[in-house]
C-alpha positions as CSV (number, residue, x, y, z in Angstrom):
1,X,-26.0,34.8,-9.7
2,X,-29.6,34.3,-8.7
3,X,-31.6,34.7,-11.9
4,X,-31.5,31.5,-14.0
5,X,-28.8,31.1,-16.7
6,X,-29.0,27.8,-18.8
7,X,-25.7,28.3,-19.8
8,X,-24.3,27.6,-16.6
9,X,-27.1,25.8,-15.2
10,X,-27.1,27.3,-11.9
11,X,-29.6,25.8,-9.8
12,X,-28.8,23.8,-6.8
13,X,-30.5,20.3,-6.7
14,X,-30.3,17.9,-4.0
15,X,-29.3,14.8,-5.8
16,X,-27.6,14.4,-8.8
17,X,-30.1,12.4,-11.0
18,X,-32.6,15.1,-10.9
19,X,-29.7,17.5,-11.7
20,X,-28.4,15.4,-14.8
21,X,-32.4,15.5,-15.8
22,X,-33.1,19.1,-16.0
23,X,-29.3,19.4,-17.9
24,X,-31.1,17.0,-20.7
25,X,-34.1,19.6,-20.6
26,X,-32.1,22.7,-21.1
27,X,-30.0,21.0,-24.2
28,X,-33.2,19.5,-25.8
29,X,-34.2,23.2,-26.4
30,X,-30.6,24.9,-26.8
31,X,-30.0,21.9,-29.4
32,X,-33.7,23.0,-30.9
33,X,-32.5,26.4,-31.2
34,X,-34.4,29.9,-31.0
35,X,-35.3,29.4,-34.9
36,X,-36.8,26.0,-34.2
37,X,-39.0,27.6,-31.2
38,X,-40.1,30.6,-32.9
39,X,-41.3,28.6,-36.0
40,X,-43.4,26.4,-34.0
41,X,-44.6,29.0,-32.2
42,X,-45.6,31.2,-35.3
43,X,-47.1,27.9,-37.0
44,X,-48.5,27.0,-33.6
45,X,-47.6,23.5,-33.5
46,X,-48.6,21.9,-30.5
47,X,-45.1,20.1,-28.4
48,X,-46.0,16.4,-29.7
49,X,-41.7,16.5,-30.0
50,X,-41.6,17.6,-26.1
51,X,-43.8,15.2,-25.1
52,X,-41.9,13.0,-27.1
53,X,-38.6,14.1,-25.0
54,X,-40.2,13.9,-21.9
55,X,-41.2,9.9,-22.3
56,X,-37.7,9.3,-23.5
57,X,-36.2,10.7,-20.2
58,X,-39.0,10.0,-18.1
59,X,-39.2,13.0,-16.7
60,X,-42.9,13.3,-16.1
61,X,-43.2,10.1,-14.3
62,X,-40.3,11.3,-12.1
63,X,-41.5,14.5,-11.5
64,X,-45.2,13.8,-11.1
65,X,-45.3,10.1,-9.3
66,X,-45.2,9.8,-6.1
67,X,-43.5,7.6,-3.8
68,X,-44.9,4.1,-4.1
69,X,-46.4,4.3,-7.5
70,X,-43.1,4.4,-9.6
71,X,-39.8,4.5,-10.0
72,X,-37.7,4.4,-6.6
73,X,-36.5,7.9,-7.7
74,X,-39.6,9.1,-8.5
75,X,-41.3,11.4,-6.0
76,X,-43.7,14.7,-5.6
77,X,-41.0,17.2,-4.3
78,X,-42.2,21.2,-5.0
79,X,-38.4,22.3,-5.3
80,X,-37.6,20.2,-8.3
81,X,-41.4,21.0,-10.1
82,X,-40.9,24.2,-9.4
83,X,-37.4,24.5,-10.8
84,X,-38.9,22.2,-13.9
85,X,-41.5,25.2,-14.5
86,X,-39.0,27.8,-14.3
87,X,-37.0,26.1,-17.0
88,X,-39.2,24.5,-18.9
89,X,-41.3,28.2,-19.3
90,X,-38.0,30.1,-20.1
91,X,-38.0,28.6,-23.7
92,X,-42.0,29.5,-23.8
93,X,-45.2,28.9,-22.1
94,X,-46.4,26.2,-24.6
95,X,-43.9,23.5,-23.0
96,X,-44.6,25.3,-19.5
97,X,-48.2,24.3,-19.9
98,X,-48.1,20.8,-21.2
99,X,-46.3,20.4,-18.1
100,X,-49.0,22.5,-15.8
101,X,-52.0,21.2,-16.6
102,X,-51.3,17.7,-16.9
103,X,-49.8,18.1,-13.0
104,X,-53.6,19.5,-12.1
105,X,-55.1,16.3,-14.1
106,X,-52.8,14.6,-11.6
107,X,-54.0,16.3,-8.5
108,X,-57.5,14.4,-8.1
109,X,-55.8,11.0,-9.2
110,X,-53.2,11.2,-6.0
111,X,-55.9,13.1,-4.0
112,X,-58.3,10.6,-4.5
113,X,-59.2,7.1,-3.0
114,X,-59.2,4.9,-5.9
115,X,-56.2,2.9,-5.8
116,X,-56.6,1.3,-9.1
117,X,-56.8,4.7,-11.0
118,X,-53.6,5.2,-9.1
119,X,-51.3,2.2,-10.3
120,X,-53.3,3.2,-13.7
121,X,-51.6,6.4,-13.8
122,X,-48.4,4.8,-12.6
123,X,-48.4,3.1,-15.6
124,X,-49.2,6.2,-17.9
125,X,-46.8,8.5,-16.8
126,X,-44.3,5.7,-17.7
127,X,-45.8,5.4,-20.7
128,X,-44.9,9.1,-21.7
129,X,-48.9,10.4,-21.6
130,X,-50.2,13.8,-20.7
131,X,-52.9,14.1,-18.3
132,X,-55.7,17.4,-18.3
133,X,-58.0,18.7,-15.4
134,X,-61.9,18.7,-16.5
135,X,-62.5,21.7,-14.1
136,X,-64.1,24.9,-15.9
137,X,-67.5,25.5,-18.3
138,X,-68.1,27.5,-20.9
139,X,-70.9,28.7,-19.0
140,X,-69.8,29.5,-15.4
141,X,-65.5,30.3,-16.1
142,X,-64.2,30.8,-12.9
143,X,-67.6,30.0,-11.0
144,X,-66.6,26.6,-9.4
145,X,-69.6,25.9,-7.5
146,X,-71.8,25.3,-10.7
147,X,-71.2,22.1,-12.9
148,X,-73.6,21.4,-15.6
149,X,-71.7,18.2,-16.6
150,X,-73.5,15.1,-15.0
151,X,-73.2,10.9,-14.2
152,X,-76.1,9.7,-14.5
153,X,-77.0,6.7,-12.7
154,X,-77.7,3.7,-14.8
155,X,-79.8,0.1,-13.4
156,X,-76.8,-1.5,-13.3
157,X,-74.6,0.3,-11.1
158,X,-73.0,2.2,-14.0
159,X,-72.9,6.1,-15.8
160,X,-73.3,7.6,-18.6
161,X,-71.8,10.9,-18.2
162,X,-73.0,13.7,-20.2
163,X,-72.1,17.6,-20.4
164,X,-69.5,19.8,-21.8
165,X,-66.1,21.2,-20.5
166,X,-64.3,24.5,-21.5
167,X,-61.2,25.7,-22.0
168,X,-59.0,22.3,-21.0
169,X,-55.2,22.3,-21.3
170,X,-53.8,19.2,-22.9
171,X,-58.0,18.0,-23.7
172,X,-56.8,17.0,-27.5
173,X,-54.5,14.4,-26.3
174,X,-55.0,13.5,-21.9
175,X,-55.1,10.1,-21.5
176,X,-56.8,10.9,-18.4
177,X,-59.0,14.0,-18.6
178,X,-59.9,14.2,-14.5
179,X,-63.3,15.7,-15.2
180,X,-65.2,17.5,-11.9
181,X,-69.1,17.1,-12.1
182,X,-72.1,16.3,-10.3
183,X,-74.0,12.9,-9.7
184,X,-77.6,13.4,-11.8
185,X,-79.9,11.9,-9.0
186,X,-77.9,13.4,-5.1
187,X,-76.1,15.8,-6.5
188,X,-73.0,15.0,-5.1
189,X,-69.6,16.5,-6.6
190,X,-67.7,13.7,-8.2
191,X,-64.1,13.7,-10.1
192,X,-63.8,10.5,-12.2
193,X,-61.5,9.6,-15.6
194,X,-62.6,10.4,-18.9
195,X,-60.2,9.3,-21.7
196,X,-59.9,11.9,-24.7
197,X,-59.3,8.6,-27.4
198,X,-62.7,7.3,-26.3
199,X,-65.2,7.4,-29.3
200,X,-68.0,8.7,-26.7
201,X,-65.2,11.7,-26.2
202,X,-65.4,14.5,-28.7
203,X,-63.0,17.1,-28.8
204,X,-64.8,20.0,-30.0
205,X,-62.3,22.8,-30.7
206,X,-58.7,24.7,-29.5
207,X,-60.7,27.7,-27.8
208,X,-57.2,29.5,-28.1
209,X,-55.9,30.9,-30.8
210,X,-52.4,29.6,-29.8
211,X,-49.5,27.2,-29.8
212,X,-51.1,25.8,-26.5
213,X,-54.3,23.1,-27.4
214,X,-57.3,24.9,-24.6
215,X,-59.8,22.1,-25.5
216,X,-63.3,22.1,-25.2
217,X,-64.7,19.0,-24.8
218,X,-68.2,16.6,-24.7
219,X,-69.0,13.4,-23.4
220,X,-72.1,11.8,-24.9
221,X,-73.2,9.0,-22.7
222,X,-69.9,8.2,-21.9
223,X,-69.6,5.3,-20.2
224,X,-68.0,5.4,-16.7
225,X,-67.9,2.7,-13.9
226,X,-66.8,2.6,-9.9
227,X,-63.2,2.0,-11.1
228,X,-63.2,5.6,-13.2
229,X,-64.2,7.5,-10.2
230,X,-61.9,9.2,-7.9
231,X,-63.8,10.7,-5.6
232,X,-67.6,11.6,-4.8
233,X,-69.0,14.3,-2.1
234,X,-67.2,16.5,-0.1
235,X,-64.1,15.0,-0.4
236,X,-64.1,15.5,-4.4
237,X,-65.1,19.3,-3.7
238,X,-61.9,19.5,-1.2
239,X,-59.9,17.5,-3.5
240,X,-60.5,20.2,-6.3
241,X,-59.3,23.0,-4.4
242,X,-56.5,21.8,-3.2
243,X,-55.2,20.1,-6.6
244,X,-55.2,23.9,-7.7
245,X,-53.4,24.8,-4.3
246,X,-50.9,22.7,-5.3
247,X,-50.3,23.2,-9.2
248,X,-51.2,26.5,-9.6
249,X,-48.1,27.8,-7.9
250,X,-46.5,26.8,-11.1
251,X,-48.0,30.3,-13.0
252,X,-45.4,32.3,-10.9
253,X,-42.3,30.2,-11.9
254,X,-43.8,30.5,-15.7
255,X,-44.0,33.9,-15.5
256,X,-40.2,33.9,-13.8
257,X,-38.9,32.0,-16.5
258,X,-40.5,33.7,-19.1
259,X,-39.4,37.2,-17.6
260,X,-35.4,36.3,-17.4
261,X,-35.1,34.8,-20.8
262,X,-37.0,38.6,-22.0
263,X,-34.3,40.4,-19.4
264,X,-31.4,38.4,-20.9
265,X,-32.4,39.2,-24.4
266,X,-33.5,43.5,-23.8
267,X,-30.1,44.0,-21.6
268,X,-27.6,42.4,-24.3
269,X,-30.1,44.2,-27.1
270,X,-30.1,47.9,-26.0
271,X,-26.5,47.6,-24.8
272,X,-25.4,47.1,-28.4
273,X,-27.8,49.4,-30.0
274,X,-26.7,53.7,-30.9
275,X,-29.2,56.0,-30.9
276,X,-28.0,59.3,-31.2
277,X,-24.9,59.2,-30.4
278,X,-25.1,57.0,-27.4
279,X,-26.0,53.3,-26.5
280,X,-29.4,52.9,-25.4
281,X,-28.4,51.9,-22.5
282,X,-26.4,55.2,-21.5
283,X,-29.8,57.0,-21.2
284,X,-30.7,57.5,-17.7
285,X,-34.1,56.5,-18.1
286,X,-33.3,53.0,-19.8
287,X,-30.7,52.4,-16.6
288,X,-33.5,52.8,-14.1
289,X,-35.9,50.9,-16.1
290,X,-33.5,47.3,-16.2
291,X,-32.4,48.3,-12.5
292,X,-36.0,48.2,-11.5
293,X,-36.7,45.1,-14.0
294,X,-33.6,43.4,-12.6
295,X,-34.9,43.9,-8.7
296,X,-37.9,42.8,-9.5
297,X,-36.7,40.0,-10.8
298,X,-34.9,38.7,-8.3
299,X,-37.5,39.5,-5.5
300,X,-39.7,37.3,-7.7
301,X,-37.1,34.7,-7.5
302,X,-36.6,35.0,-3.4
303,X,-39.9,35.2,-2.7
304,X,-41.2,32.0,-4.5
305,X,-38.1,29.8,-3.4
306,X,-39.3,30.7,0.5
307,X,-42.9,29.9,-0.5
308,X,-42.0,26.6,-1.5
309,X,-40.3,26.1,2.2
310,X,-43.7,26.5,3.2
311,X,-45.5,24.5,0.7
312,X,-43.1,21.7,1.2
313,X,-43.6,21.8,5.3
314,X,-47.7,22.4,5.6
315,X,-49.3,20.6,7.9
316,X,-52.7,20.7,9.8
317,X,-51.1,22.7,12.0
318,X,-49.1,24.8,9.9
319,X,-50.9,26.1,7.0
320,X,-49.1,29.2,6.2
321,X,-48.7,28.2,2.6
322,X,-52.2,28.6,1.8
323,X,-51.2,32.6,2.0
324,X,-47.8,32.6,0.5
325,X,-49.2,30.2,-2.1
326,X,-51.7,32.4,-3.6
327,X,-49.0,35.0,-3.7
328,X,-47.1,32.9,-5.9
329,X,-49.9,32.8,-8.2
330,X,-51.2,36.2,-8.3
331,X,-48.3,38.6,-7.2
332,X,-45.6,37.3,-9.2
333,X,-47.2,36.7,-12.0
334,X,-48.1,40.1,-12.4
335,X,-44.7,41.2,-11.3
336,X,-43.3,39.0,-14.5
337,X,-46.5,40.7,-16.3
338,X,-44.7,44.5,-15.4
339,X,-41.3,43.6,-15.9
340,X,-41.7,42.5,-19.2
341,X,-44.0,45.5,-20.4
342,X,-41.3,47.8,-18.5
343,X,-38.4,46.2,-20.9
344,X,-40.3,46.5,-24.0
345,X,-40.6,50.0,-23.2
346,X,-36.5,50.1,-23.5
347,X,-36.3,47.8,-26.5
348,X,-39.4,49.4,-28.1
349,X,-40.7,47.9,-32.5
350,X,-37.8,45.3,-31.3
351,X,-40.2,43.4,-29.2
352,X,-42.8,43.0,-32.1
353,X,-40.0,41.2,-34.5
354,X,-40.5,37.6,-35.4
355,X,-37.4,36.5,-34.8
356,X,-37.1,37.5,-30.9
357,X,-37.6,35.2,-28.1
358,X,-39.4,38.8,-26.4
359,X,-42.1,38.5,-29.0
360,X,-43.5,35.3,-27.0
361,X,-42.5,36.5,-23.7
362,X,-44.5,39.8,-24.6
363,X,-47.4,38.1,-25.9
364,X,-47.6,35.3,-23.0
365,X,-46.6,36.7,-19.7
366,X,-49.5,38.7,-19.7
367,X,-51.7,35.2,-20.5
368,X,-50.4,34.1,-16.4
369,X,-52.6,36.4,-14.4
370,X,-55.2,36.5,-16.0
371,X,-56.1,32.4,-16.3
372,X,-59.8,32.2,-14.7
373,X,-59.6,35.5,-13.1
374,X,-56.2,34.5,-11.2
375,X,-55.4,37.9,-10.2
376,X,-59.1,38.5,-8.4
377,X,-59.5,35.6,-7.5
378,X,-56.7,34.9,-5.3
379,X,-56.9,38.1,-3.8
380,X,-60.3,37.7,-2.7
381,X,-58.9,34.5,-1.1
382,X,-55.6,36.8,0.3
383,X,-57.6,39.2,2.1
384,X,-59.3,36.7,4.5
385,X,-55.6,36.2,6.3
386,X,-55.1,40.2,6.3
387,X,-57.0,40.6,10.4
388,X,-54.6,37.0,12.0
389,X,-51.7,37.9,10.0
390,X,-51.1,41.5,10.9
391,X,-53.2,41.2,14.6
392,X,-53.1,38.1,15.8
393,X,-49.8,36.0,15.0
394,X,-49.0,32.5,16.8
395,X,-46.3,30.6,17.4
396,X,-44.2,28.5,14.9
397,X,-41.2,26.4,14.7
398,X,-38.6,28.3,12.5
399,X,-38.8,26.8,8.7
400,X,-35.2,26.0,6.9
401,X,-34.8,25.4,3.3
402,X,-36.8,22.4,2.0
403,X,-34.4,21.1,-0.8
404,X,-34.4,17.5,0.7
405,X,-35.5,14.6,-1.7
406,X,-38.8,13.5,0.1
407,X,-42.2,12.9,-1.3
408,X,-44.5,16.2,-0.1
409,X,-47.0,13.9,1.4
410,X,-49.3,16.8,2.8
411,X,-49.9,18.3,-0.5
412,X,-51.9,15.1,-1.0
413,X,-54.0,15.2,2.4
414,X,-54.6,18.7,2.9
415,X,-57.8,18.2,4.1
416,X,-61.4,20.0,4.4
417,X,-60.6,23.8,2.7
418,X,-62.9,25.7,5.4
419,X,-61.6,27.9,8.1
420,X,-59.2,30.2,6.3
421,X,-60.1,32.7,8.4
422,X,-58.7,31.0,11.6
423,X,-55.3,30.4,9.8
424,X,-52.2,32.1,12.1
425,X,-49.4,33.3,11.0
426,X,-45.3,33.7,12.8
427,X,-45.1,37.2,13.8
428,X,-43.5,39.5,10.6
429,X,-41.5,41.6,12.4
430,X,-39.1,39.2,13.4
431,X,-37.9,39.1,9.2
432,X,-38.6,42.8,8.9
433,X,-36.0,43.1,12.6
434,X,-33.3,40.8,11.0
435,X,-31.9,43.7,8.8
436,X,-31.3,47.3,8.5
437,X,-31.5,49.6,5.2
438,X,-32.6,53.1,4.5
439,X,-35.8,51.8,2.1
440,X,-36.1,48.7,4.6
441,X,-36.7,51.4,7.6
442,X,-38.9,53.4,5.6
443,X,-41.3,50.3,4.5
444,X,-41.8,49.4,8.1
445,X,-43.3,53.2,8.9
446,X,-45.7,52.1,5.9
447,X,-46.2,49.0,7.5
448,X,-47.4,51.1,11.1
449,X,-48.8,53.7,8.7
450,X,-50.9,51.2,7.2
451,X,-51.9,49.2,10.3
452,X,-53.0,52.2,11.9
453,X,-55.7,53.1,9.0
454,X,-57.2,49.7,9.7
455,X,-57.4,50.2,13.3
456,X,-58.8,53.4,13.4
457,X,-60.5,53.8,10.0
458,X,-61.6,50.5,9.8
459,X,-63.6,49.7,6.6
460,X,-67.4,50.5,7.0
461,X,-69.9,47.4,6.1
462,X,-70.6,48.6,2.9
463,X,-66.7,49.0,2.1
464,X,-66.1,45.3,3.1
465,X,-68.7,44.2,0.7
466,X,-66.7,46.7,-2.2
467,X,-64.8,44.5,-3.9
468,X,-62.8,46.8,-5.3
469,X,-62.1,48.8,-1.9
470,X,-61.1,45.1,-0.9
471,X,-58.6,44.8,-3.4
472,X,-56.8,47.9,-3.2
473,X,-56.2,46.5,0.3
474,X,-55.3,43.8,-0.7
475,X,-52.4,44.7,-3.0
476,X,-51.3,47.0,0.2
477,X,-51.4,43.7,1.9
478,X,-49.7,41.6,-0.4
479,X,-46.3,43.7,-0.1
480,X,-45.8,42.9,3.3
481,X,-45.8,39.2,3.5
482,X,-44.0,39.6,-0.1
483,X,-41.5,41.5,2.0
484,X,-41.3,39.1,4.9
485,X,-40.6,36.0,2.6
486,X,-37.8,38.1,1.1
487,X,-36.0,38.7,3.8
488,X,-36.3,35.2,5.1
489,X,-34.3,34.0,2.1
490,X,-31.7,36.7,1.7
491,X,-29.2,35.1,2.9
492,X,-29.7,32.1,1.6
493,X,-29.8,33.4,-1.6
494,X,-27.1,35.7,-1.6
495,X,-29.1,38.7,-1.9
496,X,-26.6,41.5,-1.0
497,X,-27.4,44.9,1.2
498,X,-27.0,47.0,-1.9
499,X,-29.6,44.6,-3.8
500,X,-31.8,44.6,-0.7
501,X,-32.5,48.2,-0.5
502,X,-32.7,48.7,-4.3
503,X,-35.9,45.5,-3.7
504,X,-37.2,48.3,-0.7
505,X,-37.1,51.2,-2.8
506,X,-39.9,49.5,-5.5
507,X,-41.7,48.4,-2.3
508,X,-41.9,51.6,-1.0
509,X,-43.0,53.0,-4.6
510,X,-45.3,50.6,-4.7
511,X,-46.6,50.7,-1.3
512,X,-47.2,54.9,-2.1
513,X,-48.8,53.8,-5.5
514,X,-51.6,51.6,-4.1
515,X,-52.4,54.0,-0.6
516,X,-52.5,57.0,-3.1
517,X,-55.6,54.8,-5.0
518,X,-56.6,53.6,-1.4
519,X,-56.8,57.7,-0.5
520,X,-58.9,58.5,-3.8
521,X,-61.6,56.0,-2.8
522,X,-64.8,58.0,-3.1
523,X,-66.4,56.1,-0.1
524,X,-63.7,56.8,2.1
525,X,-64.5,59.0,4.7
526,X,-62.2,62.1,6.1
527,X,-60.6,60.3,8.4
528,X,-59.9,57.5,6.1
529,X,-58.4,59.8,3.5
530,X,-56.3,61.1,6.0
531,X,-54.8,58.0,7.3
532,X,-55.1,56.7,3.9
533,X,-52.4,60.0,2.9
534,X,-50.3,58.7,5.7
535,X,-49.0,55.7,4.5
536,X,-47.7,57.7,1.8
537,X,-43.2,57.4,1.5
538,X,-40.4,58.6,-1.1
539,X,-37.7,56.0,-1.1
540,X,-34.4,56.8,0.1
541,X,-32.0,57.9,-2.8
542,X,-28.8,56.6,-3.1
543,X,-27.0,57.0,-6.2
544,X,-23.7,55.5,-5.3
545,X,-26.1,52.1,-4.5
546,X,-28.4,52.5,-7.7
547,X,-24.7,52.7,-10.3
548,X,-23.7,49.5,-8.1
549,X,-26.8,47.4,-9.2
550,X,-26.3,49.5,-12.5
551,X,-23.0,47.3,-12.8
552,X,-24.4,44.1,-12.2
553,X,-27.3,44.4,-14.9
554,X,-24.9,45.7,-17.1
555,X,-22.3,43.0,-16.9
556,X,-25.3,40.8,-17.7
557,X,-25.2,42.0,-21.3
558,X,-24.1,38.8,-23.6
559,X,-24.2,36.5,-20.8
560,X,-26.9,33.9,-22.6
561,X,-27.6,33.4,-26.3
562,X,-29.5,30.9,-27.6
563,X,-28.3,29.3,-31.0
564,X,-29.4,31.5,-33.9
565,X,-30.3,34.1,-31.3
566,X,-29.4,37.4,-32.9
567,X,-29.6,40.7,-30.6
């Protein structure tokens, strides 16, 4: 079974206290009960209870210190946060997001040079406090390089820092609200501490009409020192992109979570439901739509678990994550996104009920790719690997699984963000040569297909300045490294032939889907559209295959129930 299942709890952990952990995590919410959950969520009542739970069990301060500042178990390790997101967004996105964005508050803190904010934080996590990341404007959204909040110098060596910050996760309540600005007088970028009790702290409004608390937020000549300020210059810039390197990953285990718990509830639903004579889920129709759910499902799940082995092993010379990681955050949360719009198709008026879990897994997977352009943004930042990762690969030591209990130091050193362009990659053909499967065999001919429009129809200048030609190819792109990561873990997952080939015969859908918009591009020249049309591939049918998978969704039907979960 690779899809999460609370009820048996089926995730490997490396050691057995951060095992026992995650089991108190999955019975404080099956002991809240689906009831409980939905009434918050209707009443949108922010987690105070969670939060709560979480000081009680530490489980911040284990997750989210790391080694040296806390506990002796306490350590930064991507498997277990990533498995915390997973869980944790599987009974909704609100307790998901507490989590999330008090991890990027975190990311400057343990980035930064300031040792005394550090034993500070130590202290707070302990303490059971949340933590928020003072990035965005109201003004600017997902435009980074302007800040309009400002330190100003004072005569005595001091602040005052003065300007507003928009749509802030956790701004209501952060102890710590690491706030990115600008130094008034050199215009340096600068991350220091701003603390949401102070009375020079006003919390202006939830800009979110949710459960979740999106602050906005002013400080009026708010007093800051040295000892508030984590970083100044270049370093604070560098420190700010790769805090969201690190903790944005967590959107594509949100969206996971969010997209099994939805699965689990449409399968045992439309199993149990006559229409006409039949169970919904004897239509032919409805069987393709959970097979193609359900294999989507899990290639979300193999994919991200192999990401993290890069994550976890990045290096200054090995910086393949910064591809794979992006992926995480862009690709899978749309895949979650599709899934769960494909399954309401099946379950149909059920998914708009109040007393459904789908009804928040409807209304907040789509919320995941679309947080500050996620979806555009990333891909922008994809397509600068496309040229060194299909024409120029390097050399690499082979990557196992990273499960191991030790502190991800990188992830807190990453250095300078420049030089994407230069990043190499391990040469893909030696995952796509490790197996053999009708829809696998047919991929790779997309894969030449594809290579061969770039060499020989190679976008014009005014089609690499498109932004929209760029992203078309880069959601071609995307499906090969997406592939590559997939077949890297199949065996360690236990992905099986049959399940393989059912992943291949989406890919090769989808691979089709985006060249057909690639072809209709009205810039493209003849050639282009020609090579374009090339890349074009049926999957191989199998319908023996197809009623296998069939089986497996199907036995799936019942297999998790919350308390006072009614299908």
């Amino acid at each position: 079974m690779i899809l999460f299942n609370p009820k048996e709890h089926n995730i490997k952990y490396s050691d057995e206290k951060t095992r026992d952990m995650m089991q108190k995590v999955i019975d404080y919410f099956e002991d809240k009960g689906l009831k409980s959950i939905k009434k918050d969520w209707h009443e949108k009542v922010w987690n105070h209870d969670f939060v709560k739970f979480m000081k009680e069990n530490q489980v911040m301060a284990t997750l989210m210190t790391p080694s040296g500042y806390g506990a002796e178990d306490s350590r930064w390790d991507t498997f277990r946060n990533s498995m915390f997101a997973e869980v944790s967004a599987f009974y909704g996105i609100t307790y998901w997001y507490t989590f999330q964005v008090s991890m990027l508050g975190l990311g400057p803190i343990w980035m930064g040079s300031n040792e005394e904010v550090k034993n500070k934080t130590a202290k707070l996590l302990q303490d059971g406090e949340v933590f928020a990341f003072g990035l965005s404007e109201k003004e600017h959204g997902a435009d980074i390089y302007s800040s309009d909040m400002m330190l100003y110098p004072q005569e005595d060596g001091t602040y005052k820092a003065n300007g507003d910050k928009y749509y802030i996760g956790n701004g209501n309540e952060a102890a710590i609200a690491s706030t990115f600005g600008k130094i008034a007088d050199s215009g340096e970028y600068v991350f220091f501490a701003a603390n949401s009790k102070h009375e020079k702290y006003e919390c202006v409004k939830n800009t979110v009409n949710e459960q979740n608390y999106v602050a906005e937020y002013v400080l009026h000549d708010y007093p800051i020192t040295e000892a508030d300020i984590m970083e100044k210059g270049p370093k604070a810039w560098d420190n700010m992109l790769n805090t969201i390197n690190v903790c944005k990953f967590n959107l594509g285990w949100g969206s996971l979570g969010l997209a099994t718990h939805a699965f689990y509830e449409a399968i045992s639903h439309a199993a149990g439901r006559n229409l006409y004579g039949k169970y919904v889920t004897d239509f032919p129709h409805v069987k393709r739509i959970f097979v193609d759910s359900y294999s989507r499902l899990i290639a979300m799940k193999v994919f991200s678990e192999r990401a993290i082995d890069y994550m976890r092993s990045g290096s200054e010379k090995d910086r393949r994550y910064l591809l794979f990681n992006p992926m995480v955050k862009m690709k899978v949360t749309r895949e979650g996104e599709g899934v769960v719009q494909a399954l309401w198709d099946v379950i149909a008026a059920k998914g708009f009920e109040a007393e459904p879990f789908f009804e928040i897994a409807a209304h907040e997977t789509p919320m995941l790719p679309k947080l500050e352009g996620t979806v555009h943004v990333n891909m922008a930042l994809i397509v600068k690997f496309m040229n060194n990762y299909l024409f120029n690969p390097g050399e690499f030591p082979e990557i196992g699984k990273r499960h191991d209990t030790v502190n991800d130091d990188f992830l807190f050193n990453q250095g300078p963000t420049k030089g994407l362009g230069s990043i190499q990659f391990h040469d893909y053909n030696k995952a796509y040569d490790s197996a053999d499967t009708p829809n696998l065999a047919v991929f790779k001919e997309q894969i030449k297909a594809f290579r061969n429009f770039l060499i020989k129809a190679t976008p014009d200048k005014n089609q690499a300045k498109d932004i929209d030609y760029l992203l078309n190819l880069g959601d071609i792109f995307c499906l090969i490294p997406y592939g590559q990561l997939i077949l890297e873990n199949k065996d360690h997952m236990g992905v099986t032939d049959e399940m393989l080939d059912q992943i291949f015969d989406f890919m090769v859908r989808d691979f089709s889907k985006y060249a057909t918009d690639l072809m209709m591009k009205p810039s493209n020249s003849d050639d282009q559209r020609e090579l374009a049309k090339a890349i074009l591939r049926s999957p191989v049918p199998n319908p023996e295959r197809f009623n296998k998978i069939w089986d497996e969704v199907y036995s799936l039907k019942d297999a998790y129930r919350m308390k006072d979960q009614d299908f």
